[in-house]
Structures are given as C-alpha cells and as structure tokens.
mmCIF file of the N, C-alpha and C atoms, coordinates in Angstrom:
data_MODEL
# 
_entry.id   MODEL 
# 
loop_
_atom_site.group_PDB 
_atom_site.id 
_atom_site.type_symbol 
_atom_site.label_atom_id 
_atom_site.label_alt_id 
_atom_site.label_comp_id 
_atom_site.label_asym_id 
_atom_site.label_entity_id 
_atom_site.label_seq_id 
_atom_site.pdbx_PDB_ins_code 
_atom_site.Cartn_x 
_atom_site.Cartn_y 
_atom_site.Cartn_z 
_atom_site.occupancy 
_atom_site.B_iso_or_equiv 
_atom_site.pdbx_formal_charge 
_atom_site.auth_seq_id 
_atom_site.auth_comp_id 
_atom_site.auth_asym_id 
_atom_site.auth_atom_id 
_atom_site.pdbx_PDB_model_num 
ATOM 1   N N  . UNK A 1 1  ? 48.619 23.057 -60.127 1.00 0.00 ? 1  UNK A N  1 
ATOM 2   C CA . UNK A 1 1  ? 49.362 22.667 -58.961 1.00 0.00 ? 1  UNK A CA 1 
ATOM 3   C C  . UNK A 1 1  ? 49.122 23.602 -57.789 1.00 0.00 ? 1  UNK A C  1 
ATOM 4   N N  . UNK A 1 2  ? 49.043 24.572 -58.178 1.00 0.00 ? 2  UNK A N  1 
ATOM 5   C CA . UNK A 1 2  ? 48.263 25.755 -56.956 1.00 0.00 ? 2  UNK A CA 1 
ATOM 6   C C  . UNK A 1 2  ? 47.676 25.792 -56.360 1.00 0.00 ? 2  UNK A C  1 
ATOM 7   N N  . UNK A 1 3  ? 46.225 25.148 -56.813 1.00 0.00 ? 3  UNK A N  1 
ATOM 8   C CA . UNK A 1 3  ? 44.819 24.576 -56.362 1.00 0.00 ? 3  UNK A CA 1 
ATOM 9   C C  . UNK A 1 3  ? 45.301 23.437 -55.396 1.00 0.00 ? 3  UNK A C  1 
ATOM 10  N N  . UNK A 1 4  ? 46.044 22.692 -55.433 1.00 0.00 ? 4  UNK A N  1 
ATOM 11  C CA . UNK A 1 4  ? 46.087 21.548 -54.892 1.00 0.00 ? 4  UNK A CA 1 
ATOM 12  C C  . UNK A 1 4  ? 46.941 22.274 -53.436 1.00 0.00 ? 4  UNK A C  1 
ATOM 13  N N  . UNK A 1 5  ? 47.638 22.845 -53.893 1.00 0.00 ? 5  UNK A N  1 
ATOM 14  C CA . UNK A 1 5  ? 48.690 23.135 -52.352 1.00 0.00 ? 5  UNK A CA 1 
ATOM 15  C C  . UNK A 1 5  ? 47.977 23.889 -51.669 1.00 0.00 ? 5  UNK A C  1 
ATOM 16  N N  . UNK A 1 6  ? 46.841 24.591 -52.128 1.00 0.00 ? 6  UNK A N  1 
ATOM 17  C CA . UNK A 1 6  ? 45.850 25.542 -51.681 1.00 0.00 ? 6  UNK A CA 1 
ATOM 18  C C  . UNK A 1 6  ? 44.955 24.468 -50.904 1.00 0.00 ? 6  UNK A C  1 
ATOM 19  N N  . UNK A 1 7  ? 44.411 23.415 -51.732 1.00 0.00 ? 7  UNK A N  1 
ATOM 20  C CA . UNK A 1 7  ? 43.349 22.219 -50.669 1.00 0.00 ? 7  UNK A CA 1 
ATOM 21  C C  . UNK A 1 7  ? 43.836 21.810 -49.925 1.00 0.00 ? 7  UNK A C  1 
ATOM 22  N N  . UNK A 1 8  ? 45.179 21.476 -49.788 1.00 0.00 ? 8  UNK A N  1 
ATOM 23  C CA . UNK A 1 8  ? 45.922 20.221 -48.986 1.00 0.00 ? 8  UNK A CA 1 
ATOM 24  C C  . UNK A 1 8  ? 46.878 20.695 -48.104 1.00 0.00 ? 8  UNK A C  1 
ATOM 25  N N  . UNK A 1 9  ? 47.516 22.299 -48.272 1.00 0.00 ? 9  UNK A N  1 
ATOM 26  C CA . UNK A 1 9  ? 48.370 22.591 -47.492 1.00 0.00 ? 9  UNK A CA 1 
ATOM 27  C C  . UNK A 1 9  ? 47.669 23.816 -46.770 1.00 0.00 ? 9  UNK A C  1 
ATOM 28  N N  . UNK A 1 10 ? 47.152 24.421 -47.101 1.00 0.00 ? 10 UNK A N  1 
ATOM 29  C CA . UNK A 1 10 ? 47.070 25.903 -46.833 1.00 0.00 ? 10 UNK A CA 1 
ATOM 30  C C  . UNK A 1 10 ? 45.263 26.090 -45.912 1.00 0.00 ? 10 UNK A C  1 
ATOM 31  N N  . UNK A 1 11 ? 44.474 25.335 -46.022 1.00 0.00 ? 11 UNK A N  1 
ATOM 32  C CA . UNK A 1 11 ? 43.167 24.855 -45.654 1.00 0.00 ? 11 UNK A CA 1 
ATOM 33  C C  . UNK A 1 11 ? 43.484 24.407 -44.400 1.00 0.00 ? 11 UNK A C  1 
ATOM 34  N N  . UNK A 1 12 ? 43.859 22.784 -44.417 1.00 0.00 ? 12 UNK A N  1 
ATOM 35  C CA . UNK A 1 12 ? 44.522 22.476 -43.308 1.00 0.00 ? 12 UNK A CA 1 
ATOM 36  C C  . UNK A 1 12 ? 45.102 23.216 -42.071 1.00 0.00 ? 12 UNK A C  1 
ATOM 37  N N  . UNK A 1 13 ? 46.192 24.178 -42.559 1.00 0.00 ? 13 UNK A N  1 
ATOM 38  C CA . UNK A 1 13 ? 46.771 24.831 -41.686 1.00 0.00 ? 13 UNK A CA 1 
ATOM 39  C C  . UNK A 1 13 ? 45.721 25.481 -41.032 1.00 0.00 ? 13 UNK A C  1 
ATOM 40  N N  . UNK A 1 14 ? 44.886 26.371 -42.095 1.00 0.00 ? 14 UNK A N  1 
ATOM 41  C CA . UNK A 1 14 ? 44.339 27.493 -41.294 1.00 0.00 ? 14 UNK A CA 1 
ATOM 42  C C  . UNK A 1 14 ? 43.117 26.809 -40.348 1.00 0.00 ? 14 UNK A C  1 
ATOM 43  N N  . UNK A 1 15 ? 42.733 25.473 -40.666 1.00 0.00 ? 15 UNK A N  1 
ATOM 44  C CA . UNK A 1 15 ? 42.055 25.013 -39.730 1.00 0.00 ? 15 UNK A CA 1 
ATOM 45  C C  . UNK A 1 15 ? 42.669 24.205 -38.717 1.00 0.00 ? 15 UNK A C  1 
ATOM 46  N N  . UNK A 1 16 ? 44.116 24.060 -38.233 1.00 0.00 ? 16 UNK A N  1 
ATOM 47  C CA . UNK A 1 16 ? 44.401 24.163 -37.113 1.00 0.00 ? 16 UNK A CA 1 
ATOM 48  C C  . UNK A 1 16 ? 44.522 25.421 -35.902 1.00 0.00 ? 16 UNK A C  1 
ATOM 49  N N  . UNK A 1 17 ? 44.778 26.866 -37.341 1.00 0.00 ? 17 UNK A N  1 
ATOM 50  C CA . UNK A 1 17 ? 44.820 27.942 -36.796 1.00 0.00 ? 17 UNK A CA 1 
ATOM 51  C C  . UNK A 1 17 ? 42.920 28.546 -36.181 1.00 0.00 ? 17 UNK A C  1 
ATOM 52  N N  . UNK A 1 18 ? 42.112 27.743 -36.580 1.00 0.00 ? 18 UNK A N  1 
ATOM 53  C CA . UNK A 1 18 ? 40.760 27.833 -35.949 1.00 0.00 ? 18 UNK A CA 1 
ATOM 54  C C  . UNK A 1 18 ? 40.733 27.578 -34.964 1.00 0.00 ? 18 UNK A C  1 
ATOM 55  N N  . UNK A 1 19 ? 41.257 26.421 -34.820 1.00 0.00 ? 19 UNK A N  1 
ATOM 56  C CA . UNK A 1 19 ? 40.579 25.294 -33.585 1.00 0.00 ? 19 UNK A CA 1 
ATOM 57  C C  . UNK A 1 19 ? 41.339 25.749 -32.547 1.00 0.00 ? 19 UNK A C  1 
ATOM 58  N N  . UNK A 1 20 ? 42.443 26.570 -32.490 1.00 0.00 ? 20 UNK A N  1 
ATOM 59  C CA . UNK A 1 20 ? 43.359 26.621 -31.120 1.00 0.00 ? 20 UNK A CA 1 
ATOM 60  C C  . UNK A 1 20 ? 42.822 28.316 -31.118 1.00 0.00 ? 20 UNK A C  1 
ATOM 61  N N  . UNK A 1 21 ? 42.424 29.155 -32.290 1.00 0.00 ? 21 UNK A N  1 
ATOM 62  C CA . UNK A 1 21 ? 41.275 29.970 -32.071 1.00 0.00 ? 21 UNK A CA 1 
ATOM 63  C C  . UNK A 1 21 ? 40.016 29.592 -31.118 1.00 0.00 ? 21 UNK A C  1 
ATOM 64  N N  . UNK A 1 22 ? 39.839 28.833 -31.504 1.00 0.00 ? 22 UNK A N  1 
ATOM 65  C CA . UNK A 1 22 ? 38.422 28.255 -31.105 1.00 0.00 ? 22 UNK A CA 1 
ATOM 66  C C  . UNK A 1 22 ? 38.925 27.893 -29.345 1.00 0.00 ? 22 UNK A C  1 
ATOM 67  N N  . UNK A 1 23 ? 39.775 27.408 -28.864 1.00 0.00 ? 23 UNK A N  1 
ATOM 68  C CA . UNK A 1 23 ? 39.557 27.021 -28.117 1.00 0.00 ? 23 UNK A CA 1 
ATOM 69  C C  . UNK A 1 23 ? 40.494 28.151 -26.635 1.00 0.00 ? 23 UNK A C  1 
ATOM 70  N N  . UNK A 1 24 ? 41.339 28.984 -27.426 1.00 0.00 ? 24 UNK A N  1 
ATOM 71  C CA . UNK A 1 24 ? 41.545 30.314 -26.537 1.00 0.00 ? 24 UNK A CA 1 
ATOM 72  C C  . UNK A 1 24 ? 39.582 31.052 -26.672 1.00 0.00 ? 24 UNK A C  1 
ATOM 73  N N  . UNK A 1 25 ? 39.241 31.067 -27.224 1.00 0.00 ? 25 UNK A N  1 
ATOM 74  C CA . UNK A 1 25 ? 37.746 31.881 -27.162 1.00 0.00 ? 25 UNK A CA 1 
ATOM 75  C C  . UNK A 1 25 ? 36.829 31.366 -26.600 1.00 0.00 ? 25 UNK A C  1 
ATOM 76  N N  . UNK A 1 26 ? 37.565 30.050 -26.058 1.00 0.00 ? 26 UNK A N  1 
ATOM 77  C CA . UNK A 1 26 ? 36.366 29.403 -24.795 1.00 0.00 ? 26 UNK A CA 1 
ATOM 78  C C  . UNK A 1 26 ? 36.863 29.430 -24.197 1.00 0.00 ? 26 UNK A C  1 
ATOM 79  N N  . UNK A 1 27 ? 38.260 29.586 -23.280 1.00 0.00 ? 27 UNK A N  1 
ATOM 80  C CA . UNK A 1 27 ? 37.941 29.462 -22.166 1.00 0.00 ? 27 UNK A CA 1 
ATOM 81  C C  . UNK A 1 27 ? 37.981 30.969 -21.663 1.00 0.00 ? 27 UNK A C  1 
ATOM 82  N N  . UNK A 1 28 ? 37.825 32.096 -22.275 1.00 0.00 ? 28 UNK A N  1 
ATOM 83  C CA . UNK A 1 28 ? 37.177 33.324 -22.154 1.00 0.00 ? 28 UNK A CA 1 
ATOM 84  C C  . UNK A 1 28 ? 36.258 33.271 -21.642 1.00 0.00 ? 28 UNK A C  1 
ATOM 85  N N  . UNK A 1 29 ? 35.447 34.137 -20.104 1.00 0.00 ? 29 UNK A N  1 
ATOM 86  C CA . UNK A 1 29 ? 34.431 34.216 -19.591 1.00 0.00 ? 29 UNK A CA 1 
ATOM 87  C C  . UNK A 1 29 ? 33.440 35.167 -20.209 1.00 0.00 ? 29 UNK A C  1 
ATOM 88  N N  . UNK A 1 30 ? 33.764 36.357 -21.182 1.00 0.00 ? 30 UNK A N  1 
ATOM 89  C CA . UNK A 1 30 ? 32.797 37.471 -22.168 1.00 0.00 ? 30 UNK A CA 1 
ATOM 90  C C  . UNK A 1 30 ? 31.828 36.509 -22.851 1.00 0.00 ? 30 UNK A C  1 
ATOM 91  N N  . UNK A 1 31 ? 30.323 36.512 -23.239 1.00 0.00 ? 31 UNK A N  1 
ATOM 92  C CA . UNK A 1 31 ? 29.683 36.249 -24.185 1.00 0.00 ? 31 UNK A CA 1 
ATOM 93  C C  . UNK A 1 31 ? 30.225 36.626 -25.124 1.00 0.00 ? 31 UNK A C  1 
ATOM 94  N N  . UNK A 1 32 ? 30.869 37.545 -25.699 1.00 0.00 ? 32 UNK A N  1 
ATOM 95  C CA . UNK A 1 32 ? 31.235 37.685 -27.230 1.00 0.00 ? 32 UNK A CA 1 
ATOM 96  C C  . UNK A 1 32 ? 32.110 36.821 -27.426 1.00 0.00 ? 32 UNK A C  1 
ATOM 97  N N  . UNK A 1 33 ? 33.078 36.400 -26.512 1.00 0.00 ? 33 UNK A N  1 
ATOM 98  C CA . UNK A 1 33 ? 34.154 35.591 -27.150 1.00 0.00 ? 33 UNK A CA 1 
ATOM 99  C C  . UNK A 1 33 ? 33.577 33.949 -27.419 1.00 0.00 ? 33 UNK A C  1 
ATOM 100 N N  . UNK A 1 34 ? 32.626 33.523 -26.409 1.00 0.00 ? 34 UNK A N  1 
ATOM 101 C CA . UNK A 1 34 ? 32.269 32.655 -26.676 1.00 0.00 ? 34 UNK A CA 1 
ATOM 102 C C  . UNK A 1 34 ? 31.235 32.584 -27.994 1.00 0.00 ? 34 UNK A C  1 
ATOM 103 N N  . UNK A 1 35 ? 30.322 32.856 -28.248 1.00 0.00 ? 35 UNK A N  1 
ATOM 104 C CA . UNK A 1 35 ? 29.954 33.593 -29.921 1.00 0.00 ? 35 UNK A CA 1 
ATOM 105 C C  . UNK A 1 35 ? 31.281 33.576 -30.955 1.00 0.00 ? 35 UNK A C  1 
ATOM 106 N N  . UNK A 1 36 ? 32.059 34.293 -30.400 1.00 0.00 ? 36 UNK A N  1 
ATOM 107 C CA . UNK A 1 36 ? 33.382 34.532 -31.671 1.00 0.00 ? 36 UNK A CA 1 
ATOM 108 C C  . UNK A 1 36 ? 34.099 33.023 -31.633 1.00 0.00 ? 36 UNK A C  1 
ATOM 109 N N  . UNK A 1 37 ? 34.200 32.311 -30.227 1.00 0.00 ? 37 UNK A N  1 
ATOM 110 C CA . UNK A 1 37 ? 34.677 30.651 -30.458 1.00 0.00 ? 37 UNK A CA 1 
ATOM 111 C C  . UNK A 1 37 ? 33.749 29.901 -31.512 1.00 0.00 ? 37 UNK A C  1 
ATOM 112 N N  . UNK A 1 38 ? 32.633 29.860 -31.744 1.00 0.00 ? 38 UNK A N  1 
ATOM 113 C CA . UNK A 1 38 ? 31.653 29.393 -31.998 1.00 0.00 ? 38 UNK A CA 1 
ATOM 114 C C  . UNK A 1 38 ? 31.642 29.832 -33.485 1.00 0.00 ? 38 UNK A C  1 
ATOM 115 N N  . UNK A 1 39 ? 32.385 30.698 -34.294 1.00 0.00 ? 39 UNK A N  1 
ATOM 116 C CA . UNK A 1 39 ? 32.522 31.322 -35.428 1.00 0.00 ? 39 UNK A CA 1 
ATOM 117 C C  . UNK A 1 39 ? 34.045 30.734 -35.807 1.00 0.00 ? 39 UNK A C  1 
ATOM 118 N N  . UNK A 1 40 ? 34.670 30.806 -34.763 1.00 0.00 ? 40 UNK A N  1 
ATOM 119 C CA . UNK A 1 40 ? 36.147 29.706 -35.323 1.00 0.00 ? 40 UNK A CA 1 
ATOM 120 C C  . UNK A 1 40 ? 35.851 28.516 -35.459 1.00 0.00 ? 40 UNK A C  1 
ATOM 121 N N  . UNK A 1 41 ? 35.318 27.856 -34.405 1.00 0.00 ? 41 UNK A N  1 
ATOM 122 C CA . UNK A 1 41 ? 34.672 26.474 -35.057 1.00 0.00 ? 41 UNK A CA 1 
ATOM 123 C C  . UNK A 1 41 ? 34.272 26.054 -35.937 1.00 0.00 ? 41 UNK A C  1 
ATOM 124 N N  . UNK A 1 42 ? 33.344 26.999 -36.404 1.00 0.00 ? 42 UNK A N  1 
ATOM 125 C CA . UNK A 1 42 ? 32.944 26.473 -38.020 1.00 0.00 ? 42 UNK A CA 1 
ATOM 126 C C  . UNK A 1 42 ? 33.498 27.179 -39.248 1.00 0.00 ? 42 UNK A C  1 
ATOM 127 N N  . UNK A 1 43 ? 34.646 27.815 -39.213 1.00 0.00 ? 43 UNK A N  1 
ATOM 128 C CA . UNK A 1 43 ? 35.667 28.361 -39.885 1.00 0.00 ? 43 UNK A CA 1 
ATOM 129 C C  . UNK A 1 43 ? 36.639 27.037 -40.129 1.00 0.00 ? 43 UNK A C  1 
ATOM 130 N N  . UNK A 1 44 ? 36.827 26.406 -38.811 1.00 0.00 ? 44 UNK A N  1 
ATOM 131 C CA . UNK A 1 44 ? 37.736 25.534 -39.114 1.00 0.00 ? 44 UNK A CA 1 
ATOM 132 C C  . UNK A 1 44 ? 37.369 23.943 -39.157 1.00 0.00 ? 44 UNK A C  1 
ATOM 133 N N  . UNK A 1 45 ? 36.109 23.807 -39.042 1.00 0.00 ? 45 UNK A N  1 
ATOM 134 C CA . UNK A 1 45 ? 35.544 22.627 -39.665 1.00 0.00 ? 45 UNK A CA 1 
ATOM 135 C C  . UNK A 1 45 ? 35.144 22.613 -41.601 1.00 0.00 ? 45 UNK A C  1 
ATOM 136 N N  . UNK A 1 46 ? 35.142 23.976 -41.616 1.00 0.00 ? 46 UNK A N  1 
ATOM 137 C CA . UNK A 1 46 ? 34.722 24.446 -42.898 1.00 0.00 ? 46 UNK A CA 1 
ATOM 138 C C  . UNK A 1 46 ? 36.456 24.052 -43.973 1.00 0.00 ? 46 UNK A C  1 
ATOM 139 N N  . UNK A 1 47 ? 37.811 24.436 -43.244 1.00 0.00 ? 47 UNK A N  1 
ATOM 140 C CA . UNK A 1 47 ? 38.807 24.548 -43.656 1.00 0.00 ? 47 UNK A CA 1 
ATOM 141 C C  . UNK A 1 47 ? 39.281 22.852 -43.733 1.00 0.00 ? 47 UNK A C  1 
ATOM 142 N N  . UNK A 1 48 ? 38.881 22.630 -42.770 1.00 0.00 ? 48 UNK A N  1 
ATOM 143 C CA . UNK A 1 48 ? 39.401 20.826 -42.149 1.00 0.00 ? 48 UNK A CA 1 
ATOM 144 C C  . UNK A 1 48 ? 39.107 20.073 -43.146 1.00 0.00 ? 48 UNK A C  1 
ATOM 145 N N  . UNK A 1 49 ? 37.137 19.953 -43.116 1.00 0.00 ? 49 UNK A N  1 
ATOM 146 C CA . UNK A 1 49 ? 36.450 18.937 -44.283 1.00 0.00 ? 49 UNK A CA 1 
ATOM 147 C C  . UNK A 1 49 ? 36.646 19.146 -45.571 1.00 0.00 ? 49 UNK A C  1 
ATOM 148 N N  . UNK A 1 50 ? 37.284 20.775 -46.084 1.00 0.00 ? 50 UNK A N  1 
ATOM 149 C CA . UNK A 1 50 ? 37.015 20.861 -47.580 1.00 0.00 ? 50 UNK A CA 1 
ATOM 150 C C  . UNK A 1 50 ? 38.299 19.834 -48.758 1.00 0.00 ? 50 UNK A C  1 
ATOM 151 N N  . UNK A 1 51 ? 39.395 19.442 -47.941 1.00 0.00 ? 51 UNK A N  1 
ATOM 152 C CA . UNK A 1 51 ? 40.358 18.540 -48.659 1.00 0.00 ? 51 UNK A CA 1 
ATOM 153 C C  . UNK A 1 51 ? 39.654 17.340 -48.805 1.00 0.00 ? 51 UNK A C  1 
ATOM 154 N N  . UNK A 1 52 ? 38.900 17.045 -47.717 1.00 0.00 ? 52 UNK A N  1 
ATOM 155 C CA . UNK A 1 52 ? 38.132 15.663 -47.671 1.00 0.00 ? 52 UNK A CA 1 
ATOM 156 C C  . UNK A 1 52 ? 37.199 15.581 -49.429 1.00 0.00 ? 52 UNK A C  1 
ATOM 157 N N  . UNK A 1 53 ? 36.111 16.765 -49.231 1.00 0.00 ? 53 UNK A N  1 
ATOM 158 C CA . UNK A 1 53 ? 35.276 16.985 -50.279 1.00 0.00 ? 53 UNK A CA 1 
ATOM 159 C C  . UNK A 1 53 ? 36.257 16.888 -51.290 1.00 0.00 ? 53 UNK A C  1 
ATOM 160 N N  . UNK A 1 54 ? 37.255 17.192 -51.467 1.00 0.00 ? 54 UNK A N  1 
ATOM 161 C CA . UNK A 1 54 ? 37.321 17.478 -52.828 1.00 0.00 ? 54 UNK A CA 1 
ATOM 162 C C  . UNK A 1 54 ? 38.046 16.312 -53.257 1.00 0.00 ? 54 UNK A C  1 
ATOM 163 N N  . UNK A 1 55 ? 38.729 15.671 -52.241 1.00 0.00 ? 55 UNK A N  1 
ATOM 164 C CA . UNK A 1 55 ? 39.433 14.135 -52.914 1.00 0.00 ? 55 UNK A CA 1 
ATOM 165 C C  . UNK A 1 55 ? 38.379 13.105 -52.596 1.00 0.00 ? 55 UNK A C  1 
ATOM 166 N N  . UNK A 1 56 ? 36.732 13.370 -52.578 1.00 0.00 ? 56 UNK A N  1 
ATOM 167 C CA . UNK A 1 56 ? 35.646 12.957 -52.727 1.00 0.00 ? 56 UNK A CA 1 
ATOM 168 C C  . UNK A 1 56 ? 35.010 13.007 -54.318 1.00 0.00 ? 56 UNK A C  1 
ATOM 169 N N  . UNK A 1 57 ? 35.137 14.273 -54.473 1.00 0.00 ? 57 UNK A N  1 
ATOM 170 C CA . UNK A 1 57 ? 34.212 14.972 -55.769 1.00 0.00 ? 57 UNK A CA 1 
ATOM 171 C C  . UNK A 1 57 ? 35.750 14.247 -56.705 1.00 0.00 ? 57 UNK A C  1 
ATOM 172 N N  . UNK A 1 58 ? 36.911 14.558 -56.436 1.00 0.00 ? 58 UNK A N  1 
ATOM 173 C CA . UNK A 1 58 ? 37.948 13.985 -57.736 1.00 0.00 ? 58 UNK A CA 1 
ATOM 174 C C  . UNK A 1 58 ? 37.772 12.118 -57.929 1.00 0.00 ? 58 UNK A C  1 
ATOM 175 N N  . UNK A 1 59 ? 37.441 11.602 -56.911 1.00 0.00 ? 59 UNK A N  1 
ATOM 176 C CA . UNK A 1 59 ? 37.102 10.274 -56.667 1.00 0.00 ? 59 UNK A CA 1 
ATOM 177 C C  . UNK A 1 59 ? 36.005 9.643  -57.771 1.00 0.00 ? 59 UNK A C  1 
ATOM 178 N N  . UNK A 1 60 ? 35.333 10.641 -58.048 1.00 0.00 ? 60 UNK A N  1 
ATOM 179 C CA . UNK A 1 60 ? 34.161 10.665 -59.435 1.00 0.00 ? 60 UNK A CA 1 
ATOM 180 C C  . UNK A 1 60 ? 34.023 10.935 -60.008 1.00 0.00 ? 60 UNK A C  1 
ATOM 181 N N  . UNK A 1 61 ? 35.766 11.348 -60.952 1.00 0.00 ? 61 UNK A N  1 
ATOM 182 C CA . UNK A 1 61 ? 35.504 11.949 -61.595 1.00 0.00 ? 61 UNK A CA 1 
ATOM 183 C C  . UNK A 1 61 ? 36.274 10.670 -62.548 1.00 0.00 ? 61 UNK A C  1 
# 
C-alpha cells in the first residue's frame, strides 16, 4: 500500500512542485536559472508520467 501512495500521491505532488519550479526559473533573466528551469522540467515530467507508466505496466499484468 506504500508503493501505491508513493505513485499516485507523492510523485504527483512533487511534480506540481517542479513545474511552478520550473516556471519561477524562467522568468529569471541569469542563464543558470534558465538551465536550472530546464532541470525542473524534466524532474517534473519525470514525476507526472511515472503514475501513468505504471498503471500501464499493471494493465499487463
């Protein structure tokens, strides 16, 4: 039951906590921050899609 609140609750969150990362680090004028937006982005596409995958991969099982 852990695993699951971990895919479905806790993933999720932190990939909303990316994307509003992601999007204070753009409108930053520094090259690094834009680089560091660009590292939340795929932090939180990484967090977003992985509930998807996995009620994909359980789908075949």
């Amino acid at each position: 039951m852990a695993a699951l609140g971990f895919f479905f609750i806790v993933l999720p969150c932190l990939a909303v906590i990316s994307f509003i990362c992601f999007a204070a680090c753009r409108a930053q004028q520094h090259r690094a921050f834009r680089l560091l937006a660009y590292g939340c982005l795929a932090a939180g596409l990484l967090c977003g899609l992985t509930p998807i995958a996995v009620l994909l991969w359980a789908s075949t099982l």
